[in-house]
Biotite code that builds the C-alpha atoms (Angstrom):
import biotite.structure as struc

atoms = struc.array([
    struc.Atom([-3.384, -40.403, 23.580], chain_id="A", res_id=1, res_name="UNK", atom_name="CA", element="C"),
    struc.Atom([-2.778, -39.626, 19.773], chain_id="A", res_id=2, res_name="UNK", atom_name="CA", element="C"),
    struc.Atom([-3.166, -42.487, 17.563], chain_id="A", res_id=3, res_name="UNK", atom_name="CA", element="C"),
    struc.Atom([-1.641, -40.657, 14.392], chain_id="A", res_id=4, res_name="UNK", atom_name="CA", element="C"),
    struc.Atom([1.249, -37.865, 14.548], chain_id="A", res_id=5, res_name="UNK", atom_name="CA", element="C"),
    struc.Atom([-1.327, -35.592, 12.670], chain_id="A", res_id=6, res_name="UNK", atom_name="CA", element="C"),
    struc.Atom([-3.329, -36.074, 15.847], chain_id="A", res_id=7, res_name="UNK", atom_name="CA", element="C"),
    struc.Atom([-0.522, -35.833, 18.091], chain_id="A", res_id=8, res_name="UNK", atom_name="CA", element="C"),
    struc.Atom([0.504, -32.284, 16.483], chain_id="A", res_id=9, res_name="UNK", atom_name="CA", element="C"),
    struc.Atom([-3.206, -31.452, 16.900], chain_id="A", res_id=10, res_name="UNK", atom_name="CA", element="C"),
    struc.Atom([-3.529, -32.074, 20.577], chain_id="A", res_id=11, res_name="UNK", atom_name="CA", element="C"),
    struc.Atom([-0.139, -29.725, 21.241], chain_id="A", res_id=12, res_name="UNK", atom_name="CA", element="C"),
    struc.Atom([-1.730, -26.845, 19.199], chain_id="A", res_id=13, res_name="UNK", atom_name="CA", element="C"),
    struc.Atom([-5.103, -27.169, 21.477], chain_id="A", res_id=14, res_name="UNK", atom_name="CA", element="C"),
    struc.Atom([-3.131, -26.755, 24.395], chain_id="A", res_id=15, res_name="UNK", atom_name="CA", element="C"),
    struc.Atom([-1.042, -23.658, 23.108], chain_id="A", res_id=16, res_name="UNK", atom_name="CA", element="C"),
    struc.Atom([-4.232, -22.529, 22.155], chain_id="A", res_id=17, res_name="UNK", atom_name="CA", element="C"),
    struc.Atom([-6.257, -23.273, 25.158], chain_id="A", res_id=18, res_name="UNK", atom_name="CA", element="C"),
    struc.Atom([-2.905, -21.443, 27.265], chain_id="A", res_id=19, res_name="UNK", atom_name="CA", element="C"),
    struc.Atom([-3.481, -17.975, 25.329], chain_id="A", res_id=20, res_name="UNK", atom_name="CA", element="C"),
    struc.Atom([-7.178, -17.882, 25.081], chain_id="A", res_id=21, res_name="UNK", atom_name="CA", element="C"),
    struc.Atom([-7.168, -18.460, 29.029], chain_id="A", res_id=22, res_name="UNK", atom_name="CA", element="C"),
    struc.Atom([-4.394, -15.335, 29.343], chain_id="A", res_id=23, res_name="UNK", atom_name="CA", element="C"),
    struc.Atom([-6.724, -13.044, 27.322], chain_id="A", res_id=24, res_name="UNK", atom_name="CA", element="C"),
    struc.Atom([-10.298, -13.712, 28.924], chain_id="A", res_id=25, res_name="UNK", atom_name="CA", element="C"),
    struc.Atom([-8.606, -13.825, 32.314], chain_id="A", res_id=26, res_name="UNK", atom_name="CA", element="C"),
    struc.Atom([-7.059, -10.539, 31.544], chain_id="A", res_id=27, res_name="UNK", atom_name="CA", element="C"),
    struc.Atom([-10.759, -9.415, 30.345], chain_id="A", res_id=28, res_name="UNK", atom_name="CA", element="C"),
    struc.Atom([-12.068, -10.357, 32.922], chain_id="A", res_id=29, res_name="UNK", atom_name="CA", element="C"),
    struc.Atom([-9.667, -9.027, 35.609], chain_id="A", res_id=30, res_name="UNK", atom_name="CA", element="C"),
    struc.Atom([-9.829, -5.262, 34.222], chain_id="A", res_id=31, res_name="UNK", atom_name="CA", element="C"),
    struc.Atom([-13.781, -5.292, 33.790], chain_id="A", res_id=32, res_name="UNK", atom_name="CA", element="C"),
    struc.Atom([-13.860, -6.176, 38.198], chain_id="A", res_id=33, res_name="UNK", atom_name="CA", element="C"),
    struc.Atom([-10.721, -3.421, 38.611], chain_id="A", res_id=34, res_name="UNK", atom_name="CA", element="C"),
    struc.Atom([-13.464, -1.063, 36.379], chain_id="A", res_id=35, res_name="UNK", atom_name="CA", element="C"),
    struc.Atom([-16.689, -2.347, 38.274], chain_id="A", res_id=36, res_name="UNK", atom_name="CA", element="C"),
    struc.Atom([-14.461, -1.791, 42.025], chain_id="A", res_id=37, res_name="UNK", atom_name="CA", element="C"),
    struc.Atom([-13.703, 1.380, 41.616], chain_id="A", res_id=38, res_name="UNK", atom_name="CA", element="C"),
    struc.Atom([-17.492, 2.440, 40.156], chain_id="A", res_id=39, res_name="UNK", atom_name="CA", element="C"),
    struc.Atom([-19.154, 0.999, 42.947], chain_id="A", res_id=40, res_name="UNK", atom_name="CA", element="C"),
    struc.Atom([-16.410, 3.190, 44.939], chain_id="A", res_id=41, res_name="UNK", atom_name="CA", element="C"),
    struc.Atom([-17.211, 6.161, 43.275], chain_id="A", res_id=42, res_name="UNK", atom_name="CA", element="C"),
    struc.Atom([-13.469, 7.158, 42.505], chain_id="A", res_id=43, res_name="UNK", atom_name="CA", element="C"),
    struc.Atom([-13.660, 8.403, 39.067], chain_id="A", res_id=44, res_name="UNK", atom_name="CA", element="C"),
    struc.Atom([-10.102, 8.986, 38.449], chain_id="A", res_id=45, res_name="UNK", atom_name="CA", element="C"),
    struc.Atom([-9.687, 5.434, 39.200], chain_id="A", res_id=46, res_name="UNK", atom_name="CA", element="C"),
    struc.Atom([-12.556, 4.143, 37.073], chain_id="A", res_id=47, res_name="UNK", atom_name="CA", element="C"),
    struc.Atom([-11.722, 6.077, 34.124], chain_id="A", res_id=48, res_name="UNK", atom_name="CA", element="C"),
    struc.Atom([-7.962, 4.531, 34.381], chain_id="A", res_id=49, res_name="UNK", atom_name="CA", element="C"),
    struc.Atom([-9.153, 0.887, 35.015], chain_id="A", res_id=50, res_name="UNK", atom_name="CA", element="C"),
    struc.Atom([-11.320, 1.302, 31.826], chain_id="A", res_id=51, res_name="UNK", atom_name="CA", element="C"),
    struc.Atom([-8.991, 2.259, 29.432], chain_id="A", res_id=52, res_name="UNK", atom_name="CA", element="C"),
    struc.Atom([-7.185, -0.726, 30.279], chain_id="A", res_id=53, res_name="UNK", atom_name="CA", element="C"),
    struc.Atom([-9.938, -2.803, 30.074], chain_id="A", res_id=54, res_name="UNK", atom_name="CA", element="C"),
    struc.Atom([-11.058, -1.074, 26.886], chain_id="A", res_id=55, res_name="UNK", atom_name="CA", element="C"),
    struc.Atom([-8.028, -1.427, 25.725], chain_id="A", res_id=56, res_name="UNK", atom_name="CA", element="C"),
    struc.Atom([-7.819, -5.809, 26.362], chain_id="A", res_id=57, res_name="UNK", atom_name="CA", element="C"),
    struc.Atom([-11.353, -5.817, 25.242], chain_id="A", res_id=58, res_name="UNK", atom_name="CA", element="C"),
    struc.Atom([-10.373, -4.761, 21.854], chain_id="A", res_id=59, res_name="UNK", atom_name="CA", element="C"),
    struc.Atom([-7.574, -6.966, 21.558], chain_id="A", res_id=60, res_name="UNK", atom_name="CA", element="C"),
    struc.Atom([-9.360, -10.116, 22.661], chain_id="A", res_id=61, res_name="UNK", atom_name="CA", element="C"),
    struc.Atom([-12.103, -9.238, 19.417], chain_id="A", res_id=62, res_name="UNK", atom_name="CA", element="C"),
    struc.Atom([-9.312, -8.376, 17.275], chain_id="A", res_id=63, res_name="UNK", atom_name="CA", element="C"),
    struc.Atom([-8.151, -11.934, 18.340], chain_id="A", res_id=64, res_name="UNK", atom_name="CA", element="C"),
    struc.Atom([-11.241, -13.799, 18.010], chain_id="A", res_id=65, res_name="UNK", atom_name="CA", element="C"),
    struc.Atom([-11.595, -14.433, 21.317], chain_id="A", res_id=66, res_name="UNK", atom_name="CA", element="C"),
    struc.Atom([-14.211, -12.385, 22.513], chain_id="A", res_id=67, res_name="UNK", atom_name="CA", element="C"),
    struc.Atom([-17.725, -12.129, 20.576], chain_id="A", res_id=68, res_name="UNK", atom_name="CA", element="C"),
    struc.Atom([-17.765, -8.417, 18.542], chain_id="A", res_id=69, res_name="UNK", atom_name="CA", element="C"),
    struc.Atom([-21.466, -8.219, 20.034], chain_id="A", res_id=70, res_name="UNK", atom_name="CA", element="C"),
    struc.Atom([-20.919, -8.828, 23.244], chain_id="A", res_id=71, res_name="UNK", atom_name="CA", element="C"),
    struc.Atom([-17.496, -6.788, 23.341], chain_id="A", res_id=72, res_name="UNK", atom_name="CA", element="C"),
    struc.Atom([-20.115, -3.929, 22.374], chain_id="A", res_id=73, res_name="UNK", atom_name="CA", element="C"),
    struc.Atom([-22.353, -4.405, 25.188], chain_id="A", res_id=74, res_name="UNK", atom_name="CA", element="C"),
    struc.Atom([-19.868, -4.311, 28.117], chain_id="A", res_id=75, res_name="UNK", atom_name="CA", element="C"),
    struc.Atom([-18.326, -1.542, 26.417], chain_id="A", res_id=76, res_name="UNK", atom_name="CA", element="C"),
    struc.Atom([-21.237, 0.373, 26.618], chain_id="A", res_id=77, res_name="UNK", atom_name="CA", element="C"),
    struc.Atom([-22.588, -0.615, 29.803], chain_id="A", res_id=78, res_name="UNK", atom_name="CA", element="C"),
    struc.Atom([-18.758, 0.313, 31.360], chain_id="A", res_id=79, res_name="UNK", atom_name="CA", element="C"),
    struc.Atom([-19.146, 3.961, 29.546], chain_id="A", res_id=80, res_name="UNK", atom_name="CA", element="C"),
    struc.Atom([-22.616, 4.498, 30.989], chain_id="A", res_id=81, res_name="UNK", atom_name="CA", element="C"),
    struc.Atom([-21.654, 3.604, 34.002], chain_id="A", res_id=82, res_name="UNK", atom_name="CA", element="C"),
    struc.Atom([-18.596, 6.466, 34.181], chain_id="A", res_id=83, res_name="UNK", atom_name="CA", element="C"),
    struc.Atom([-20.683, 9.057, 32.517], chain_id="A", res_id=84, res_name="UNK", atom_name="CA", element="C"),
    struc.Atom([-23.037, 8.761, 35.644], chain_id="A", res_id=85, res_name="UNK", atom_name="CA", element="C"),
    struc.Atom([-20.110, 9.042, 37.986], chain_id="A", res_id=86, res_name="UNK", atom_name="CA", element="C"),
    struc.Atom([-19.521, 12.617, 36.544], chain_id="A", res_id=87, res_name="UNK", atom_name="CA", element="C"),
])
């Protein structure tokens, strides 16, 4: 419990904040196992679908500050390797 209303106000914003960080990873995270799936399946049309999208949320969780640049970069690459073998 808040002793101050400085702290009070602080404790709502963590929990707004906590809310839309959770959205955005889980949304990560949800497109890179739709893009891993359909790999393993070998159903290319499917992958390369799956990984614009997750491209797509990747980007917007870095441009966000919610997802490391670096390691934004590494999945990125590892997903594009991945469909370039499927060809």
């Amino acid at each position: 419990m808040a002793n101050t209303k400085s702290a009070a106000k602080r404790a709502r914003q963590t929990i707004t904040r906590t809310t839309t960080n959770r959205r955005s990873t889980s949304t990560v995270k949800s497109n890179l196992k739709k893009v891993r799936s359909a790999i393993e399946g070998g159903k290319k049309d499917e992958a390369t679908e799956a990984a614009k999208q997750f491209l797509s949320s990747m980007d917007k969780a870095v441009k966000a500050g919610r997802v490391h640049r670096n390691s934004a970069n590494r999945h990125k690459s590892v997903i594009q390797k991945a469909l370039a073998k499927l060809a």
